[in-house]
C-alpha positions as CSV (number, residue, x, y, z in Angstrom):
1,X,125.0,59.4,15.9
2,X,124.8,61.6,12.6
3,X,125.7,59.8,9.3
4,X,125.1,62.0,5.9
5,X,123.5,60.6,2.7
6,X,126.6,60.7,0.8
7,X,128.3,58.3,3.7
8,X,125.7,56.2,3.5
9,X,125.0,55.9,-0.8
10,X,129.1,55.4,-0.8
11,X,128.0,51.9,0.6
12,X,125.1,51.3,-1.6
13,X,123.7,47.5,-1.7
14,X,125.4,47.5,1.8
15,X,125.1,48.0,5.4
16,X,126.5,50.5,7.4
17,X,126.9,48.6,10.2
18,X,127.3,50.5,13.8
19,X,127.7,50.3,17.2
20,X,127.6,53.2,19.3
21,X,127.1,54.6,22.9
22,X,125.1,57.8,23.6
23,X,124.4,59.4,26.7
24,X,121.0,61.3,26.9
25,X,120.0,61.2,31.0
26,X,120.0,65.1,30.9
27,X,117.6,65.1,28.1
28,X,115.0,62.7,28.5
29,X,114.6,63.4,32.3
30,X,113.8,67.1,31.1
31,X,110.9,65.8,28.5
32,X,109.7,63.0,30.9
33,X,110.5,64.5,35.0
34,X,109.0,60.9,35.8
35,X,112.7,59.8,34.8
36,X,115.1,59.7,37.6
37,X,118.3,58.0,35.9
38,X,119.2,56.5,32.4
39,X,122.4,54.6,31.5
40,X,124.4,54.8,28.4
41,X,122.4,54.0,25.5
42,X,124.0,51.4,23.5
43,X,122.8,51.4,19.5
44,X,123.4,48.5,17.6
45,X,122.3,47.9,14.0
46,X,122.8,49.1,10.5
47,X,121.9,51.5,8.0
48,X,120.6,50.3,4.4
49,X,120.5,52.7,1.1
50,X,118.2,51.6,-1.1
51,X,114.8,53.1,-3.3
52,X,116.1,56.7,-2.8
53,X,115.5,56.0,1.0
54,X,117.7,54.7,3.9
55,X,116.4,52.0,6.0
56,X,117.4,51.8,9.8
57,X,117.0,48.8,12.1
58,X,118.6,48.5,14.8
59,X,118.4,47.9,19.1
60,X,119.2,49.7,21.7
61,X,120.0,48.8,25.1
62,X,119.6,50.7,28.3
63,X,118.8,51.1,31.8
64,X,116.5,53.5,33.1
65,X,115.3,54.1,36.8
66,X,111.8,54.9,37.5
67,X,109.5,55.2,40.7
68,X,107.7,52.4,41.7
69,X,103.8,52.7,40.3
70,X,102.7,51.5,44.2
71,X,105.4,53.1,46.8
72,X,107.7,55.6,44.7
73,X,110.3,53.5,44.9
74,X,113.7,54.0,42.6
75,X,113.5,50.6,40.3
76,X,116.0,49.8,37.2
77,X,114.7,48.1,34.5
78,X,117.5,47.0,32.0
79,X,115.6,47.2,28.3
80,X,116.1,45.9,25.0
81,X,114.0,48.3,22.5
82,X,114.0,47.5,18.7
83,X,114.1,50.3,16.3
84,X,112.8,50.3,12.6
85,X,112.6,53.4,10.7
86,X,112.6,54.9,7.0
87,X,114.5,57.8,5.6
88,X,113.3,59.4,2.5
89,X,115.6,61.8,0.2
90,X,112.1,63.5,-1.0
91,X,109.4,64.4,1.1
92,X,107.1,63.3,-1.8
93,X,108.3,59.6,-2.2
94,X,106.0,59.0,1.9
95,X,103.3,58.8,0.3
96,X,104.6,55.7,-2.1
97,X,105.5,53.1,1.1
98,X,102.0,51.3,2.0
99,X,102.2,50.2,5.5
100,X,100.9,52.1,8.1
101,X,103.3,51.2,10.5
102,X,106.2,52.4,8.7
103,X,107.9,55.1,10.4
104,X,108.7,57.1,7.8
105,X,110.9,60.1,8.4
106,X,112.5,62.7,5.6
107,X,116.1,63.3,5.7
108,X,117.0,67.1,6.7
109,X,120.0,69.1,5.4
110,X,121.7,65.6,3.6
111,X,122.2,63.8,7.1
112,X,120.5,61.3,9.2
113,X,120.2,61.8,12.8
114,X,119.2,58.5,14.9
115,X,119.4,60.2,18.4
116,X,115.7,61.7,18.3
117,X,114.7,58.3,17.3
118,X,116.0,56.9,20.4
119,X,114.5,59.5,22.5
120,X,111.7,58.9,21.4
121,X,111.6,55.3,21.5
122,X,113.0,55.1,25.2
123,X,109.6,57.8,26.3
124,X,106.9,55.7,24.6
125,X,108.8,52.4,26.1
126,X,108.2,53.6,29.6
127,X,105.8,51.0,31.0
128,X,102.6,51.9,32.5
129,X,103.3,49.9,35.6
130,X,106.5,49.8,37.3
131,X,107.0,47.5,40.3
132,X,110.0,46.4,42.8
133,X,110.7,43.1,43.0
134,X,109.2,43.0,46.5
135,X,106.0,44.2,45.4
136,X,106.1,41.7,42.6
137,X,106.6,38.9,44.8
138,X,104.1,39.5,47.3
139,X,100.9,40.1,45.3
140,X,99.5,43.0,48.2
141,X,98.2,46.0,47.1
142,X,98.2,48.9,49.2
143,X,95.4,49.5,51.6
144,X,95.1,52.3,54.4
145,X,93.1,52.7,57.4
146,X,89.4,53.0,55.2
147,X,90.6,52.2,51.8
148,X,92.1,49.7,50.1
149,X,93.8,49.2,45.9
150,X,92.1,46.0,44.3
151,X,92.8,44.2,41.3
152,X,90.1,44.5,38.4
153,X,88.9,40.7,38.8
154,X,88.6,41.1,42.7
155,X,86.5,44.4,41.9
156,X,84.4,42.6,39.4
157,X,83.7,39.6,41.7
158,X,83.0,42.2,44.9
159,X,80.8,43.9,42.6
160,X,79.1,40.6,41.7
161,X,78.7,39.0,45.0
162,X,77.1,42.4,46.3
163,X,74.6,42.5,43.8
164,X,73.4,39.0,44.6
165,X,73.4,40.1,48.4
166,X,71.1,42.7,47.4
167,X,67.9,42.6,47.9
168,X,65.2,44.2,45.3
169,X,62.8,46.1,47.5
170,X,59.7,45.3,45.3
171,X,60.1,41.8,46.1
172,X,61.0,42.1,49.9
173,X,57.5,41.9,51.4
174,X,57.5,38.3,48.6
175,X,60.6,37.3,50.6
176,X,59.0,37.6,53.7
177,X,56.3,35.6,53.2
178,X,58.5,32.9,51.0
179,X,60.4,32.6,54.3
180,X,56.7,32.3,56.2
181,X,55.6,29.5,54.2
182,X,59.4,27.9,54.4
183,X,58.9,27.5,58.1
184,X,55.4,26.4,58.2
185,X,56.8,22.9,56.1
């Protein structure tokens, strides 16, 4: 998925429109060993000349297999990952785009490379939490014979309740005789 500048200015004030299938399992399981499988990568988009840089936006679509955060588990999860990113001829014209979130990249040896893009994109897509659909649908969380995974609300709430079960052992002997005076009425 290599196009060079000159490909790309021959089409100036137009897209380069493309749609392409990588494969790149073999890689991204060696910089992620989380990574059990990854379908074809499908790239879909265009290319745009313009302001001595090249603008790239475009999707890819995939399917990687993952272990399951809870039981280890293969799961596919088919994604659709948008991709926006900006080539510059001169390392010296980065510092002229304002926004932050501009990914802005300078073009090496005349040509512009989109597969480290999508590597990259498919690694920092990987959710955090990957579940099977049977541990989606029945809300348990793992529990052994003295332990037990909650939810951060069912912590916060255990962790409430106990504190108003405790008692503060400066006002115990108060308690006592509350609870005298209580039965004396």
């Amino acid at each position: 998925m290599k196009w060079t500048l000159k490909e790309i200015k021959e089409h100036r004030d137009e897209p380069v429109y493309f749609s392409e299938t990588v494969n790149r399992e073999a890689s991204l399981m060696k910089r992620d060993n989380e990574i059990l499988a990854v379908s074809d990568i499908k790239a879909t988009g265009f290319l745009l000349y313009e302001n001595q840089s090249v603008l790239a936006n475009f999707q890819i679509d995939y399917t990687i297999t993952l272990p399951s955060s809870r039981s280890l588990e293969p799961v596919e999860l088919a994604l659709t990952v948008p991709i926006f990113e900006t080539y510059v001829e001169d390392e010296e014209d980065i510092d002229g785009f304002d926004n932050p979130e501009d990914v802005i990249i300078p073009i090496e040896n005349g040509e512009i490379d989109l597969v480290p893009a999508i590597e990259d994109m498919i690694l920092l897509s990987i959710p955090v939490q990957v579940l099977t659909a049977e541990e989606i649908a029945s809300g348990r969380m793992p529990q052994g014979e003295s332990w037990s995974v909650v939810t951060e609300d069912d912590y916060e709430q255990q962790r409430a309740k106990e504190k108003e079960e405790q008692d503060d052992p400066r006002f115990a002997g108060l308690k006592a005789l509350l609870e005298d005076e209580e039965n004396l009425d």
